[in-house]
C-alpha positions as CSV (number, residue, x, y, z in Angstrom):
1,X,96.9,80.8,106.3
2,X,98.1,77.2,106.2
3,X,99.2,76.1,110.1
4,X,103.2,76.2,110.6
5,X,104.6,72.6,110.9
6,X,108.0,71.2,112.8
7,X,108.9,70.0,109.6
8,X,108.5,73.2,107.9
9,X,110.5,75.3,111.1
10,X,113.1,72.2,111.0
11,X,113.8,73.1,107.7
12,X,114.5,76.4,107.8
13,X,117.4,76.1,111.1
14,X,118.6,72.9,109.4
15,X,117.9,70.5,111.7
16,X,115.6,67.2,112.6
17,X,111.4,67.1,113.4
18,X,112.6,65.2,116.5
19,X,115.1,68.3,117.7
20,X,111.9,70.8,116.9
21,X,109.4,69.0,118.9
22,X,112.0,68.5,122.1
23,X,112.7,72.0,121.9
24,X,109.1,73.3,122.1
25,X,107.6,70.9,124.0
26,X,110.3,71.7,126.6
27,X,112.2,68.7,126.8
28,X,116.1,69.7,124.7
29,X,117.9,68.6,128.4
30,X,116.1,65.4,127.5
31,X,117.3,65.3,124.1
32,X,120.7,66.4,124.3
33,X,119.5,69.8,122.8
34,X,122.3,72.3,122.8
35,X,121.0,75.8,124.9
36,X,122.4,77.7,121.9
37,X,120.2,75.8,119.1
38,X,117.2,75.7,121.6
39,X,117.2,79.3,121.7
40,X,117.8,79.3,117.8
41,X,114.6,76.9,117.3
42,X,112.4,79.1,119.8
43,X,113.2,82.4,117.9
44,X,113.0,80.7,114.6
45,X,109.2,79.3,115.6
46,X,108.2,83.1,116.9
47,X,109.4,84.5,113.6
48,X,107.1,81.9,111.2
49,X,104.1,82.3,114.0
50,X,104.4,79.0,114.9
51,X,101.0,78.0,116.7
52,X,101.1,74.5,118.6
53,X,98.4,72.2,118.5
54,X,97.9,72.0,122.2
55,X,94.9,69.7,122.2
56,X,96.4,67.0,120.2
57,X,99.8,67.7,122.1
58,X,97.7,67.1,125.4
59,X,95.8,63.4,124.0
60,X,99.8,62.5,122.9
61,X,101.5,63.1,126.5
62,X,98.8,63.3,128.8
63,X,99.1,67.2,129.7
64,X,96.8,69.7,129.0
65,X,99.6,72.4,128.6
66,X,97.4,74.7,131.0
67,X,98.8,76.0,134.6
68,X,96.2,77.2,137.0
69,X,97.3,80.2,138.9
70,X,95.2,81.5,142.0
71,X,96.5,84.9,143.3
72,X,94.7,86.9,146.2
73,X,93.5,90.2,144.5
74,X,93.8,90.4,141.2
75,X,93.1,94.4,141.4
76,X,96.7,94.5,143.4
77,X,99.2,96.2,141.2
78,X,101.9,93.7,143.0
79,X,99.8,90.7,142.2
80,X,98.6,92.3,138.5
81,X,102.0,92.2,137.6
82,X,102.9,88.6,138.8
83,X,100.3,87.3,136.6
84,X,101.7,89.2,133.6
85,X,105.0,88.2,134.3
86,X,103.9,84.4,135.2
87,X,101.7,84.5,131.6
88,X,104.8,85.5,129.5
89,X,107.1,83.0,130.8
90,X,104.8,79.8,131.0
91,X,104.0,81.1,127.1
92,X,107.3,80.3,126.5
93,X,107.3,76.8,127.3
94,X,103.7,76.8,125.1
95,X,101.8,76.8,128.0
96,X,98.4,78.8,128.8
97,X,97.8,79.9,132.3
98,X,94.0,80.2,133.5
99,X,94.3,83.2,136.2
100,X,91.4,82.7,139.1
101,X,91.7,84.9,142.1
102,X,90.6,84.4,145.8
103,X,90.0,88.1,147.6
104,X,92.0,86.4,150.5
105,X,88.9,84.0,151.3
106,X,89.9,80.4,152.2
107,X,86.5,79.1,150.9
108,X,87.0,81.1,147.4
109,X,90.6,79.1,147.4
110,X,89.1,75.9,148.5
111,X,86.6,76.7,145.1
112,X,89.1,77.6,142.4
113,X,91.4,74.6,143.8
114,X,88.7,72.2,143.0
115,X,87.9,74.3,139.6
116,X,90.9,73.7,138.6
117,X,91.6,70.5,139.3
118,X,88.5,69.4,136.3
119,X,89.8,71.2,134.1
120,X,92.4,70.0,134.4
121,X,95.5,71.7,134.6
122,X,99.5,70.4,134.5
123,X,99.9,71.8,137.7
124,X,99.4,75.1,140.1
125,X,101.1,78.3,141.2
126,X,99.0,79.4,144.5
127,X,99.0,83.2,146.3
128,X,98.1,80.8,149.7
129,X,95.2,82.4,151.6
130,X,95.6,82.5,155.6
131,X,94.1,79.0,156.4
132,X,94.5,77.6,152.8
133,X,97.3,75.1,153.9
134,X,94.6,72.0,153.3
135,X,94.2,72.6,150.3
136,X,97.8,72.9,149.5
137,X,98.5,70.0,151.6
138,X,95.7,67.7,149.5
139,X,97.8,68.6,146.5
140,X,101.4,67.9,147.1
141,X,99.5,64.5,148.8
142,X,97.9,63.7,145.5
143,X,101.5,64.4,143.7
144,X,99.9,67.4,141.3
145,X,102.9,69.2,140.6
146,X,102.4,73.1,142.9
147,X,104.6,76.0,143.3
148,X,103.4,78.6,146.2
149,X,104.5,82.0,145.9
150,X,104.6,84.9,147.7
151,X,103.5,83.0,151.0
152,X,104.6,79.4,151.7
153,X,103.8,77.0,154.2
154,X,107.3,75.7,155.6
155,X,106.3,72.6,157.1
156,X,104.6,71.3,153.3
157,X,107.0,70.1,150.8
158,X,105.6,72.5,148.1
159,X,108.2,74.6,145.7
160,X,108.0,78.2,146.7
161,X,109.1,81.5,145.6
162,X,109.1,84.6,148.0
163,X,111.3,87.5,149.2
164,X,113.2,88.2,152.3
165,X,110.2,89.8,154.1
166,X,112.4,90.2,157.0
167,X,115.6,91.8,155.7
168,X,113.3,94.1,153.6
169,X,111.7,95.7,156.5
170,X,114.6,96.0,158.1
171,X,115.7,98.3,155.3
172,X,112.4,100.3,155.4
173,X,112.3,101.2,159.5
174,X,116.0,101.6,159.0
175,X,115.3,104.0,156.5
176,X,113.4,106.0,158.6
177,X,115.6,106.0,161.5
178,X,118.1,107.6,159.3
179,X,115.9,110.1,158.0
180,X,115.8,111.2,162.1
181,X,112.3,109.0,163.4
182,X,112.1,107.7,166.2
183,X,108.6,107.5,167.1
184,X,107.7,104.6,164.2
185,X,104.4,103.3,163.7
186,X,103.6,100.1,161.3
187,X,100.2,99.3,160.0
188,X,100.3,95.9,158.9
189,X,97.6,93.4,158.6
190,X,95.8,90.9,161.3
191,X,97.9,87.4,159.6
192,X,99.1,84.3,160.9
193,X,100.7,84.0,157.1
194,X,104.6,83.9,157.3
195,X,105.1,86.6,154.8
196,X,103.1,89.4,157.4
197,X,104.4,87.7,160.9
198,X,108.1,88.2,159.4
199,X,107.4,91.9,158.4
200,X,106.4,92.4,161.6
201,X,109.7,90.7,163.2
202,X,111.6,92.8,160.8
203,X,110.1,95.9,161.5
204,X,110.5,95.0,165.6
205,X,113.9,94.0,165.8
206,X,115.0,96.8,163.7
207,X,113.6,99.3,166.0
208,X,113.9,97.4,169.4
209,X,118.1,97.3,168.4
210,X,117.6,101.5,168.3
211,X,116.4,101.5,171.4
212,X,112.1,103.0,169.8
213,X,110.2,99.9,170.1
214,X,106.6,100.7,171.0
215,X,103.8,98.1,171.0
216,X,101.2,100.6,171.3
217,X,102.4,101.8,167.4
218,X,101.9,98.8,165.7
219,X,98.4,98.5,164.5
220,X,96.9,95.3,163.0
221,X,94.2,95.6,159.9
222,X,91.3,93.0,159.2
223,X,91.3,92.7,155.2
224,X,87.6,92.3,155.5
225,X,87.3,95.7,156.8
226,X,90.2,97.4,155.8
227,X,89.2,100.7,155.1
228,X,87.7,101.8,158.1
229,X,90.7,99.4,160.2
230,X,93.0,102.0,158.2
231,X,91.1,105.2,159.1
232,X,91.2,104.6,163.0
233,X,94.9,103.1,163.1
234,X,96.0,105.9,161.7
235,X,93.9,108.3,163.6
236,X,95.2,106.5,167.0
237,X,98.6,106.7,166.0
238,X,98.6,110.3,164.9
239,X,97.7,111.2,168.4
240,X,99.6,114.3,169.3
241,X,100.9,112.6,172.6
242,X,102.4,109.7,170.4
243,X,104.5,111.9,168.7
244,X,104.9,109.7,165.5
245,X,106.9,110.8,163.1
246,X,107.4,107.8,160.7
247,X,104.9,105.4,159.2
248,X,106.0,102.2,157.9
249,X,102.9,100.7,155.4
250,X,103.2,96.1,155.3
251,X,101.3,96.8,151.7
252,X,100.6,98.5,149.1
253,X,97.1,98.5,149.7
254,X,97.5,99.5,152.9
255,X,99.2,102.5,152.1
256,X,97.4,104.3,150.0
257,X,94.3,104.0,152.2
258,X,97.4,105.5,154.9
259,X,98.3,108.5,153.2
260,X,94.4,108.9,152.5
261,X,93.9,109.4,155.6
262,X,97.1,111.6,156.8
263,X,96.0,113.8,154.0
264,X,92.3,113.9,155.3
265,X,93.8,114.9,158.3
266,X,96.0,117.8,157.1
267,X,99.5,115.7,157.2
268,X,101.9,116.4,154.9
269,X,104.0,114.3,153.9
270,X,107.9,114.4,154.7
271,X,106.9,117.4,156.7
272,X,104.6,116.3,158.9
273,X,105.1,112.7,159.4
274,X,107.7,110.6,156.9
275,X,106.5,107.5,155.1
276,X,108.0,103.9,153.5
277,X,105.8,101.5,152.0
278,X,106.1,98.1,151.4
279,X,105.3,97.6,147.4
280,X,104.8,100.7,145.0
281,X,101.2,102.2,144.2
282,X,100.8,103.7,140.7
283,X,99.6,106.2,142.7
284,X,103.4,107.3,143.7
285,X,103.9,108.3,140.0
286,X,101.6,111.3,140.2
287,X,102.9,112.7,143.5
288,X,105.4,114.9,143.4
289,X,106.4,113.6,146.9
290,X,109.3,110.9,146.5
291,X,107.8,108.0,148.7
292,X,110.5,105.3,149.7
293,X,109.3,101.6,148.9
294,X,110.3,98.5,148.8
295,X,110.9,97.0,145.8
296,X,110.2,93.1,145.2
297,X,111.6,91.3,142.4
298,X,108.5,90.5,140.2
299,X,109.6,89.8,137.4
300,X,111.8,87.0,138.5
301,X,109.6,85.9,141.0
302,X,107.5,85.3,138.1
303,X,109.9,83.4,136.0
304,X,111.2,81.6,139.0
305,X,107.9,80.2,139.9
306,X,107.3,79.2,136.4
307,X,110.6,77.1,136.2
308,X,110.1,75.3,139.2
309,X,106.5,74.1,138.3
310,X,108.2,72.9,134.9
311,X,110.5,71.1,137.1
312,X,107.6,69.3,138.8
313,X,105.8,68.8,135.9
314,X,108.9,67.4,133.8
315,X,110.9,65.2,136.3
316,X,108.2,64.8,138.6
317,X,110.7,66.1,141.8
318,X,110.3,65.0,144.9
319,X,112.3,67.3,146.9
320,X,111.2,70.6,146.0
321,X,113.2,73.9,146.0
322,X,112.3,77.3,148.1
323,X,113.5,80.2,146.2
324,X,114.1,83.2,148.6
325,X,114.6,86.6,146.7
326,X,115.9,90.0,148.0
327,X,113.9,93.1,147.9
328,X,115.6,96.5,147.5
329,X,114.4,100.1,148.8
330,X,113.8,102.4,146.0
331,X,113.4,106.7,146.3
332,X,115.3,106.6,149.7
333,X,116.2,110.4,150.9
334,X,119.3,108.6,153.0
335,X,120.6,106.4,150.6
């Protein structure tokens, strides 16, 4: 099958090569392209399975119309489906995205940085590890367009995209106190990263304003021993004389290996102890005990981050936007 041209798609909307090539090579504000026929010559080239020649695209402008994107665990349902919903929007602007993943290790994010960087890519959208703000720092130093997400470094001038970790925890103890707990434990990981030490301020200030904080009932969890961190947190806190009776999870991760345990233990869940998570585990969809989570918006986190990188990459920005998104509590008994 003969290769679909921008003559051939320009002739079928009716208008010229030049308007074709603006449009799907992303630059229709530069060209005075109308929103209404960019849209027209985007569904036009779907239709006719219009395939760009990337390679001679990338000698003509200097790009390689490839993103690198460098998430933390790539076996995280939360992260799993950032990277779909990065892939589908950068695919839009006819961009690839090469996917490389950390497992939260500073050296592994040091590695796929410098990867990266030969291959070499238009610009980055980074998962930061704990002590990965170097790396980050060498970039926006060297001007290479980078969008963090997730977790951001305030003091870097780096675009970012994350939720209100604060607020949203807020929601989640809040939720519990409603549903009658006063004895709230969190399990939360051992992180200097902003995204962790603000779910942990939420969480405090929500129950220190009811009168229940407890430092004793906040247990910290070393990712590189996280089940058996899990196992004894929750063990310690289930301690009759504690009397917990809520348990609010930082991750998704972490609570699955939670309810693992309180059901290893006998605990039923709302009976026994109730439970909010931060993030949804598939697992929740085979229970037939509603399990209140937090809800971050992915999908737009996704298509945020993509749209500020093309920003970078485009206009080459100097000031550089942080996006902050709210989170929503979904399956809530109170609500």
């Amino acid at each position: 099958m003969a290769r679909v041209s921008l003559k051939s798609i320009a002739k079928e909307v009716g208008v010229s090569i030049t308007a074709v090539s603006l449009v799907l090579s992303g630059k229709e504000k530069e060209g005075r392209v109308g929103k209404d026929m960019a849209e027209k010559i985007r569904l036009k080239a779907k239709e006719m399975h219009y395939e760009p020649n990337n390679l001679a695209r990338g000698l003509r402008v200097g790009r390689s119309q490839t993103i690198g994107l460098i998430v933390a665990d790539i076996s995280n349902l939360f992260f799993a489906n950032l990277a779909f919903h990065i892939q589908e929007h950068a695919e839009k602007f006819g961009y690839s995205v090469i996917i490389t993943n950390t497992n939260e290790s500073d050296l592994k994010l040091e590695k796929m940085v410098n990867v990266l960087k030969r291959r070499p890519v238009d610009g980055f959208i980074i998962v930061p590890t704990e002590h990965g703000k170097p790396f980050v720092e060498d970039l926006v130093k060297r001007n290479i367009p980078v969008v963090l997400i997730d977790r951001y470094f305030p003091e870097i001038n780096a675009g970012a995209v994350v939720v209100d970790n604060y607020n949203a925890s807020g929601k989640a103890v809040k939720n519990l106190i409603g549903q009658g707990c006063k004895n709230i434990g969190l399990v939360i990981y051992k992180s200097r990263l902003l995204h962790m030490q603000q779910r942990k301020s939420g969480y405090i200030d929500a129950i220190t304003e009811h009168g229940f904080y407890n430092p004793d009932f906040i247990k910290e969890i070393n990712y590189s021993h996280i089940s058996n961190d899990v196992s004894i947190a929750i063990e310690s806190l289930m301690l009759k004389e504690n009397h917990i009776d809520g348990l609010f999870f930082a991750t998704n991760t972490l609570s699955m290996l939670g309810i693992k345990q309180l059901m290893d233990m006998n605990l039923q869940i709302p009976e026994d102890v109730k439970v909010v998570c931060f993030d949804k585990s598939d697992a929740f969809d085979f229970t037939s005990i509603p399990i209140p989570y937090i809800r971050q918006p992915v999908p737009e986190m996704g298509k945020k981050a993509v749209e500020l990188l093309f920003e970078q990459i485009r206009e080459n920005t100097k000031d550089k936007k942080c996006i902050e998104l709210q989170a929503s509590l979904i399956n809530s008994p109170v609500d």
